[in-house]
mmCIF file of the C-alpha atoms, coordinates in Angstrom:
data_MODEL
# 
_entry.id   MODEL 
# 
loop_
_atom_site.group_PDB 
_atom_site.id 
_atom_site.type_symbol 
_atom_site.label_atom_id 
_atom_site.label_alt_id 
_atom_site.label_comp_id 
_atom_site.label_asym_id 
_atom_site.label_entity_id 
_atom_site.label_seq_id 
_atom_site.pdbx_PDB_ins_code 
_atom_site.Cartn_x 
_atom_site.Cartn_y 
_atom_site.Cartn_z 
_atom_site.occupancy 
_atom_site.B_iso_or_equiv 
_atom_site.pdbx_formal_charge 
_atom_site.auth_seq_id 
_atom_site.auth_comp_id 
_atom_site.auth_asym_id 
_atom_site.auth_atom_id 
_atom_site.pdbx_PDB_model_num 
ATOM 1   C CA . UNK A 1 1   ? 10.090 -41.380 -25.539 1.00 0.00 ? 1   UNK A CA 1 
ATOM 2   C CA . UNK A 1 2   ? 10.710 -45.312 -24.751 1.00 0.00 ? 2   UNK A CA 1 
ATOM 3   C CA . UNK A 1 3   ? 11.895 -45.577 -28.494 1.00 0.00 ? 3   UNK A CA 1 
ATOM 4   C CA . UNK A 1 4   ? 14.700 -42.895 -28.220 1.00 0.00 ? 4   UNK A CA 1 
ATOM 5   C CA . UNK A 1 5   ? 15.708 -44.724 -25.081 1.00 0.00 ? 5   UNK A CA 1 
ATOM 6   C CA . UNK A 1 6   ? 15.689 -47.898 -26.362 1.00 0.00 ? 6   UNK A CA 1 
ATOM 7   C CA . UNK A 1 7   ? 17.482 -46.479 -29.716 1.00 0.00 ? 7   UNK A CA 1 
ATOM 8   C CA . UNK A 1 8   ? 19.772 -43.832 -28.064 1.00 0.00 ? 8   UNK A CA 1 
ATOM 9   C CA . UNK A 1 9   ? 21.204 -47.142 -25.668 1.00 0.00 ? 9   UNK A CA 1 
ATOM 10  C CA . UNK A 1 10  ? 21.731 -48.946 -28.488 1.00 0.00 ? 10  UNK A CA 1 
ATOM 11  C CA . UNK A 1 11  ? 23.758 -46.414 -30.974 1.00 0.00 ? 11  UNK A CA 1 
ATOM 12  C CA . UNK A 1 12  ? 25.970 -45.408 -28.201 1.00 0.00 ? 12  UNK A CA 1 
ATOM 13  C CA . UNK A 1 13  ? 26.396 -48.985 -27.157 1.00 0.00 ? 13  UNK A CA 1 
ATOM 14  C CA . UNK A 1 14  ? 27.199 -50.186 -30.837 1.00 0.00 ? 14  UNK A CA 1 
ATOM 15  C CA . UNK A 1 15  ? 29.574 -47.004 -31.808 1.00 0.00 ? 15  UNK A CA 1 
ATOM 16  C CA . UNK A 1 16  ? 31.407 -47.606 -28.574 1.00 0.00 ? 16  UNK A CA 1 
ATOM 17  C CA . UNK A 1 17  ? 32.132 -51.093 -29.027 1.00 0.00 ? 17  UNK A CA 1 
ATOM 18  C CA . UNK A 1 18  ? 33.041 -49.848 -32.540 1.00 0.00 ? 18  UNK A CA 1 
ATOM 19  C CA . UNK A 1 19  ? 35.314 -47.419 -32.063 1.00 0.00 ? 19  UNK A CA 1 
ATOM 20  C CA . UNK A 1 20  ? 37.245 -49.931 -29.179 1.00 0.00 ? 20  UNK A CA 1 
ATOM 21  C CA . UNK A 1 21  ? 37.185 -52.978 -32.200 1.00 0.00 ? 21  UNK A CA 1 
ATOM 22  C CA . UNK A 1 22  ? 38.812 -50.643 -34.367 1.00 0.00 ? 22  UNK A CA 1 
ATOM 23  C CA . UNK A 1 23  ? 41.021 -48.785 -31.717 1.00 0.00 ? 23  UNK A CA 1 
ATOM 24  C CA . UNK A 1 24  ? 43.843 -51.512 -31.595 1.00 0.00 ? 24  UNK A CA 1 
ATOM 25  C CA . UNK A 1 25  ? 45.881 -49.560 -28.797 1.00 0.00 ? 25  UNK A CA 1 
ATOM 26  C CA . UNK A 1 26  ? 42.444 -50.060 -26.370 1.00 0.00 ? 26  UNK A CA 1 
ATOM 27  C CA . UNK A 1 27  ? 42.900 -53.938 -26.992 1.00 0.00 ? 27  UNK A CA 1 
ATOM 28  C CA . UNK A 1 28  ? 45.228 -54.146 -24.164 1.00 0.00 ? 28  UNK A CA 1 
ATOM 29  C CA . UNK A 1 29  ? 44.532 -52.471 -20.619 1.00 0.00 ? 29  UNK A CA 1 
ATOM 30  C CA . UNK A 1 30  ? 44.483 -48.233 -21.130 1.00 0.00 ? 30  UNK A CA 1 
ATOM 31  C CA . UNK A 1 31  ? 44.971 -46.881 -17.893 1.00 0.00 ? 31  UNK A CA 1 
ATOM 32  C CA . UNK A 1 32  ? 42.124 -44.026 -17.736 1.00 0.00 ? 32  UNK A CA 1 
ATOM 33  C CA . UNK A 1 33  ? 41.755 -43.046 -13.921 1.00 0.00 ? 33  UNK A CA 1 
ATOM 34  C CA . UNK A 1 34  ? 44.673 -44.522 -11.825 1.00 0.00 ? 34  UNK A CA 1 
ATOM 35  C CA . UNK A 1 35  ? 43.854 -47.861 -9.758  1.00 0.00 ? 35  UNK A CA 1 
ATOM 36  C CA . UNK A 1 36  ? 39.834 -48.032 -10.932 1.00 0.00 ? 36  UNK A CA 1 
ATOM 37  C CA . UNK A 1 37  ? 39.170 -47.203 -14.194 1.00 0.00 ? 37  UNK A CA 1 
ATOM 38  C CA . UNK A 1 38  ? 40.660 -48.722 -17.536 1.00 0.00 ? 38  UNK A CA 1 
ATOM 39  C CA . UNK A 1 39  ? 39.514 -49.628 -21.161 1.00 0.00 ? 39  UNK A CA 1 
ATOM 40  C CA . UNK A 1 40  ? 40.085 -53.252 -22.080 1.00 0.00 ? 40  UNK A CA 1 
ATOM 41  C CA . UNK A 1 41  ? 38.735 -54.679 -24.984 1.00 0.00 ? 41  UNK A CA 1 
ATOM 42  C CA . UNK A 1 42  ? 37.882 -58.647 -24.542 1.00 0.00 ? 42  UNK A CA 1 
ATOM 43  C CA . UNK A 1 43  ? 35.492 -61.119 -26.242 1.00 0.00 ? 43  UNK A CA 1 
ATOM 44  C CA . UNK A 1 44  ? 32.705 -62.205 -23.677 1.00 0.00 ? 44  UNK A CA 1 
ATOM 45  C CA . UNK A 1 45  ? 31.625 -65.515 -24.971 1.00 0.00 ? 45  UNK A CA 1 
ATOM 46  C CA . UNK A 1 46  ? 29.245 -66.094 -22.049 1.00 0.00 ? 46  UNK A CA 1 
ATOM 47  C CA . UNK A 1 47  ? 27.010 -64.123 -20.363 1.00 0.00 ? 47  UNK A CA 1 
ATOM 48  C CA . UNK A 1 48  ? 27.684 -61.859 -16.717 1.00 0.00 ? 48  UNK A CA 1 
ATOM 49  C CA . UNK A 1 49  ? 30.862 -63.090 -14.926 1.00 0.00 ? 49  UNK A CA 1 
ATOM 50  C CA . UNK A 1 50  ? 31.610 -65.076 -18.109 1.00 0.00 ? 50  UNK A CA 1 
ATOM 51  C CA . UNK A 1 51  ? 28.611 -67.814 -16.835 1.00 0.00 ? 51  UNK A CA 1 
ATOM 52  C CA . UNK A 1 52  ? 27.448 -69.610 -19.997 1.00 0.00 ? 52  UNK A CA 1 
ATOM 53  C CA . UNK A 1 53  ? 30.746 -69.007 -21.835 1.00 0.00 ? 53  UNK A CA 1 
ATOM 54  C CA . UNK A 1 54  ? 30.533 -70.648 -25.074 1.00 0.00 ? 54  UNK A CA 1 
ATOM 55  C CA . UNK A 1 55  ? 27.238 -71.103 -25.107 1.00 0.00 ? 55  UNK A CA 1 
ATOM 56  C CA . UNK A 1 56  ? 25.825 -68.517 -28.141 1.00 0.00 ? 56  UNK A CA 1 
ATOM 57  C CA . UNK A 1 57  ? 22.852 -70.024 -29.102 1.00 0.00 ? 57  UNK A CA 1 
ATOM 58  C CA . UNK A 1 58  ? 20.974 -70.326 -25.891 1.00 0.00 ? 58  UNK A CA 1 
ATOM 59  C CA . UNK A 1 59  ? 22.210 -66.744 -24.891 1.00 0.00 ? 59  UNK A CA 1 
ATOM 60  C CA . UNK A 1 60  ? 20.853 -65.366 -27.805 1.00 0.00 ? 60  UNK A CA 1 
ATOM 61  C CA . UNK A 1 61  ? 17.222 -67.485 -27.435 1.00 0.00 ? 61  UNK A CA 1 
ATOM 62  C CA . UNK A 1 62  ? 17.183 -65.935 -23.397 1.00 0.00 ? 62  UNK A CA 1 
ATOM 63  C CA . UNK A 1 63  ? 18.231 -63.100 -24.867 1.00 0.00 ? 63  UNK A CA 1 
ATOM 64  C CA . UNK A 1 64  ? 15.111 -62.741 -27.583 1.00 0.00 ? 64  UNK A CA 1 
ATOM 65  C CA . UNK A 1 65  ? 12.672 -64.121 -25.008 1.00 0.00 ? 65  UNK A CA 1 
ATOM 66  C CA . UNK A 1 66  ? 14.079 -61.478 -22.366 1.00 0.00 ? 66  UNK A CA 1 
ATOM 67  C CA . UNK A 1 67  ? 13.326 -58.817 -25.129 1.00 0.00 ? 67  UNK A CA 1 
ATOM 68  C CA . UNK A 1 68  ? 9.764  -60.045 -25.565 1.00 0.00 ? 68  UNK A CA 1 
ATOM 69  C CA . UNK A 1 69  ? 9.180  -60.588 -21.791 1.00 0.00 ? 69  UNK A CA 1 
ATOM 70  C CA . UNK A 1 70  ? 10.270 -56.669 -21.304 1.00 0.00 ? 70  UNK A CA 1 
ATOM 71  C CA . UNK A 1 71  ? 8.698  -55.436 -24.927 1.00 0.00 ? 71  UNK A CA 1 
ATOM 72  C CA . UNK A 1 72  ? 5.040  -56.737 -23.776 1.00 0.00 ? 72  UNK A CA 1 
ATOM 73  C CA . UNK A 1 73  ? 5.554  -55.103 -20.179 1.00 0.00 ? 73  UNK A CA 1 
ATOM 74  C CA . UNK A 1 74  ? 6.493  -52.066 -21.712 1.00 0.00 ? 74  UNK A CA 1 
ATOM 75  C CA . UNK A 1 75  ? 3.397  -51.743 -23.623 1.00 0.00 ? 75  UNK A CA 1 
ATOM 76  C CA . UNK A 1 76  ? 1.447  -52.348 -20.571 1.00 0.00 ? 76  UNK A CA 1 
ATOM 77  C CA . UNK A 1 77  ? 2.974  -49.194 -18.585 1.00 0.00 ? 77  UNK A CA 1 
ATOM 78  C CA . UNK A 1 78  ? 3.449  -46.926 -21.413 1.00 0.00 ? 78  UNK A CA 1 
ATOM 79  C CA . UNK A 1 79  ? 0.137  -45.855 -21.671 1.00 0.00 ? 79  UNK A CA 1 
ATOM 80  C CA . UNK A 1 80  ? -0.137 -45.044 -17.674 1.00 0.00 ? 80  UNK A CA 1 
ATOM 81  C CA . UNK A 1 81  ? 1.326  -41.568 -17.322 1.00 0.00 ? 81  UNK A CA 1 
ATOM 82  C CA . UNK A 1 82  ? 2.205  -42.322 -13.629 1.00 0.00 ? 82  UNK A CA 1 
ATOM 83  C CA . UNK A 1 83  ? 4.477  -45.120 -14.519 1.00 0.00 ? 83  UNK A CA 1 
ATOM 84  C CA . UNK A 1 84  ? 7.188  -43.111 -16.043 1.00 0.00 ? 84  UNK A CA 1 
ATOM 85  C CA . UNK A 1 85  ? 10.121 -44.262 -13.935 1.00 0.00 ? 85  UNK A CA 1 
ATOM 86  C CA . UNK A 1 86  ? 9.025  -48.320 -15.416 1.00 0.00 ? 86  UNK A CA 1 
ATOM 87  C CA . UNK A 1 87  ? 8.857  -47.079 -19.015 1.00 0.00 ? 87  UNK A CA 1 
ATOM 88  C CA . UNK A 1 88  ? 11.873 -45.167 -18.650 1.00 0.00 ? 88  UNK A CA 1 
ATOM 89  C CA . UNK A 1 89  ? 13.735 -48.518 -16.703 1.00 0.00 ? 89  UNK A CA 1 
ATOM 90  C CA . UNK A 1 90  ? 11.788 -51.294 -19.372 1.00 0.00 ? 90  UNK A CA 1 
ATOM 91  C CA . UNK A 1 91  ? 13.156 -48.848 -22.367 1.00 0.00 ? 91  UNK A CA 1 
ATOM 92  C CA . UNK A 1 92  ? 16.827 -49.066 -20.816 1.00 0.00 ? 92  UNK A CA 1 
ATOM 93  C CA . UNK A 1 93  ? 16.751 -52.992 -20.298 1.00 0.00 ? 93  UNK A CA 1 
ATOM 94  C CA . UNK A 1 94  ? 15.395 -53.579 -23.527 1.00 0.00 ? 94  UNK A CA 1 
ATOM 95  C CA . UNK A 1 95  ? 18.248 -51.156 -25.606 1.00 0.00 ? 95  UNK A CA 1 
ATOM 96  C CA . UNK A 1 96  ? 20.852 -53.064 -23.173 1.00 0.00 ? 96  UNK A CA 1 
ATOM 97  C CA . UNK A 1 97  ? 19.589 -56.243 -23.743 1.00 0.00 ? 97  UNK A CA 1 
ATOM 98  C CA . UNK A 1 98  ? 19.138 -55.671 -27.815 1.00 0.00 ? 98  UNK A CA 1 
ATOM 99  C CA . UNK A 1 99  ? 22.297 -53.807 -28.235 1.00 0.00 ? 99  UNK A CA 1 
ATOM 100 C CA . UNK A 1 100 ? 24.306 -57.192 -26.771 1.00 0.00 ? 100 UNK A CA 1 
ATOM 101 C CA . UNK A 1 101 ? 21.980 -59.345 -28.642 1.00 0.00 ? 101 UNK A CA 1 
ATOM 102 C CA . UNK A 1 102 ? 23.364 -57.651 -31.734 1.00 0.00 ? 102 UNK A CA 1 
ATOM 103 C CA . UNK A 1 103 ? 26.835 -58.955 -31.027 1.00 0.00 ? 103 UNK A CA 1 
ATOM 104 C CA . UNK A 1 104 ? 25.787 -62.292 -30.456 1.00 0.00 ? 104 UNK A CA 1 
ATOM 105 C CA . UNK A 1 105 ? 24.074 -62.322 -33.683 1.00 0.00 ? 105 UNK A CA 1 
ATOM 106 C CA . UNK A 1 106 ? 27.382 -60.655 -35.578 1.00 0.00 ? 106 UNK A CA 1 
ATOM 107 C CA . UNK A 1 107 ? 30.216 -62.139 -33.692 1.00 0.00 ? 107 UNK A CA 1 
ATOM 108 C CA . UNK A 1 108 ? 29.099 -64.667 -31.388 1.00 0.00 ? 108 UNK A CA 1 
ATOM 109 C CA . UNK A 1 109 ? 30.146 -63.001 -28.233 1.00 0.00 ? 109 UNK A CA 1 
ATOM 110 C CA . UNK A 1 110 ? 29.507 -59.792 -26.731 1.00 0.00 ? 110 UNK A CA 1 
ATOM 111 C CA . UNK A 1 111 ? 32.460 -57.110 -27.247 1.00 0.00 ? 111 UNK A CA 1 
ATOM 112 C CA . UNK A 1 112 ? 33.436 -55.607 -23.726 1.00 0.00 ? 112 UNK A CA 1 
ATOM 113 C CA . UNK A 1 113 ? 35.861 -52.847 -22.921 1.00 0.00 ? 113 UNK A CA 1 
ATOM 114 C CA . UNK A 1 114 ? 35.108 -50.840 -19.378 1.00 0.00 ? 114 UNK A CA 1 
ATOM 115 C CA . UNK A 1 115 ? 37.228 -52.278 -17.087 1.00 0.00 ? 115 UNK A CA 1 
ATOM 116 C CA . UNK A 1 116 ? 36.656 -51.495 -13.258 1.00 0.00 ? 116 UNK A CA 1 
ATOM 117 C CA . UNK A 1 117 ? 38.267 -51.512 -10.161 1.00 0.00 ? 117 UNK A CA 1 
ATOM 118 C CA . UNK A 1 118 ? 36.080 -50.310 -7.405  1.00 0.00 ? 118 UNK A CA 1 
ATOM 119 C CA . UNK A 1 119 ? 37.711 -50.586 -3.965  1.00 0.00 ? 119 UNK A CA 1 
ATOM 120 C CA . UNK A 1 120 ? 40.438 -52.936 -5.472  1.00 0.00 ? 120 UNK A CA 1 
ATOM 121 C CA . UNK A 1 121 ? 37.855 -55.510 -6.628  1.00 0.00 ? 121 UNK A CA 1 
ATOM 122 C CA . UNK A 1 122 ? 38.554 -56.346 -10.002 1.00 0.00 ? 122 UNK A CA 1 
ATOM 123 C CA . UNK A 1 123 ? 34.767 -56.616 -11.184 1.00 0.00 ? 123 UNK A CA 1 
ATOM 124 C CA . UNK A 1 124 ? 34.187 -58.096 -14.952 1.00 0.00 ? 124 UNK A CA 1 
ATOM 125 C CA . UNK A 1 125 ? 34.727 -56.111 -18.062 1.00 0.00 ? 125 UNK A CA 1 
ATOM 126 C CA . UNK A 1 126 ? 31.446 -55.174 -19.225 1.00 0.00 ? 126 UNK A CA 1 
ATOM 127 C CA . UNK A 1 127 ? 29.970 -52.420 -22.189 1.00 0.00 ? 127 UNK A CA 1 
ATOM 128 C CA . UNK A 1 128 ? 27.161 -49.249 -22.553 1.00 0.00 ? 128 UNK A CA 1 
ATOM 129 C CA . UNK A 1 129 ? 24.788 -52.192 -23.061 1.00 0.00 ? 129 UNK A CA 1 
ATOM 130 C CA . UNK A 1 130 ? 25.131 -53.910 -19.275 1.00 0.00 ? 130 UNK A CA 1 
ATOM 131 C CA . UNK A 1 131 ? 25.483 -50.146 -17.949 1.00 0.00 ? 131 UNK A CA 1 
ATOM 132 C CA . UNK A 1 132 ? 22.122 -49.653 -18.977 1.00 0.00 ? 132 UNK A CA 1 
ATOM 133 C CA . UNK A 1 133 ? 20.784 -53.217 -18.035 1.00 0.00 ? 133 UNK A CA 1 
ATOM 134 C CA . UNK A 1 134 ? 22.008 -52.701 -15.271 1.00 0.00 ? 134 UNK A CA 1 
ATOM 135 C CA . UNK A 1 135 ? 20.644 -48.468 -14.460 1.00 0.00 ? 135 UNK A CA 1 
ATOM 136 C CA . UNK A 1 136 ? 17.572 -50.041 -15.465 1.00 0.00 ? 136 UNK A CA 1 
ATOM 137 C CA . UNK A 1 137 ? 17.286 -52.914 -12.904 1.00 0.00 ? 137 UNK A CA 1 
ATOM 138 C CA . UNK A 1 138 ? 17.644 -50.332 -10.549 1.00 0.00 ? 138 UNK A CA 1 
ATOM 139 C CA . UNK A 1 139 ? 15.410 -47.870 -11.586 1.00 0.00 ? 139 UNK A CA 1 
ATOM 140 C CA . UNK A 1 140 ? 12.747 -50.697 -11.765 1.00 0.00 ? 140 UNK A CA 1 
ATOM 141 C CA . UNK A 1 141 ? 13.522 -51.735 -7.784  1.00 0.00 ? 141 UNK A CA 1 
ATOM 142 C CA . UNK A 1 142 ? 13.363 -47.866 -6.894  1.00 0.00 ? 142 UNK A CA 1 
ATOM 143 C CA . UNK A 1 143 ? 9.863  -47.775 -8.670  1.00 0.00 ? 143 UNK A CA 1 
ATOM 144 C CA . UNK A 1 144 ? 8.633  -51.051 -6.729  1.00 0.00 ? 144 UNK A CA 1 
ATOM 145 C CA . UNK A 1 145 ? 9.645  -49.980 -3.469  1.00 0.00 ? 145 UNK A CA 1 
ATOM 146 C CA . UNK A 1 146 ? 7.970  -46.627 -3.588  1.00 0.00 ? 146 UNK A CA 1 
ATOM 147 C CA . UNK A 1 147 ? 4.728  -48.183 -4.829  1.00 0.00 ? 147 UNK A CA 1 
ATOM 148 C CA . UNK A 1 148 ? 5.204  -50.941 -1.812  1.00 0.00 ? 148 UNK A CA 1 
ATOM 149 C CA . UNK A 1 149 ? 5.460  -47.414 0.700   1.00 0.00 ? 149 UNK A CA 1 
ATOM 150 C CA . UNK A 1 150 ? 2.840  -45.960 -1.220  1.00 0.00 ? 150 UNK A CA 1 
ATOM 151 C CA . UNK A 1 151 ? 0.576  -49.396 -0.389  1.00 0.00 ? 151 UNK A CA 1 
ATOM 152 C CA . UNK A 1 152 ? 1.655  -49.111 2.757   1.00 0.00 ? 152 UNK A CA 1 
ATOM 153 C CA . UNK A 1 153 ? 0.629  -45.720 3.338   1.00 0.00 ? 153 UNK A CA 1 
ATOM 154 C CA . UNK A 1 154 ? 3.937  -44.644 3.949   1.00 0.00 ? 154 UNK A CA 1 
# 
């Protein structure tokens, strides 16, 4: 299961970014749902909020050691039939964090293109890759706090 994850984030994040490189009408603002949602193709040379801009190389080595970090805790959990909601979060991270890791490698940035407004914040242009960084960050925190109530006898 953890390798269709992990290979399923990483074809839809790569065909995406595809299809808005070759797209060149997406590579200005396309207005999808009025005031929040848009598609606008950019070249993220750094990592979240642009932090690290310009700085490939050592994205790409925290990127590779975040891959191992989450590829040896993944092996750990697999195995444990209860820890479904981890192996399902760990598989996420690493397609997320492999699929962006690709761009580095290609282009030297990360291609981003889903544009967001939420409640007239104007938060950073990010891809299917962070989406499922991110989905699995939370998954992982969901899974930790019920197994703190569970401890807790709660």
């Amino acid at each position: 299961m953890e390798l269709i994850i992990i290979g399923l984030v990483i074809l839809l994040d790569q065909a995406s970014k595809f299809w808005i490189q070759l797209t060149p009408s997406l590579h200005t603002s396309v207005e999808l749902i009025p005031n929040f949602l848009y598609l606008n193709y950019i070249k993220n040379t750094g990592a979240a909020w642009s932090i690290l801009s310009n700085q490939n190389t050592l994205l790409i080595i925290i990127a590779i050691i975040e891959t191992i970090i989450l590829i040896y805790f993944l092996l750990k959990v697999r195995k444990d039939k209860k820890q479904i909601l981890y192996t399902i979060a760990l598989s996420l991270m690493i397609g997320g964090a492999i699929g962006n890791l690709i761009d580095r490698f290609i282009f030297g940035f990360v291609r981003d293109y889903i544009d967001t407004y939420p409640f007239g914040y104007n938060f950073p242009v990010f891809n299917i890759a962070d989406s499922a960084l991110t989905i699995g960050v939370i998954l992982l925190l969901i899974q930790m706090f019920i197994e703190e109530r569970k401890e807790k006898g709660l």
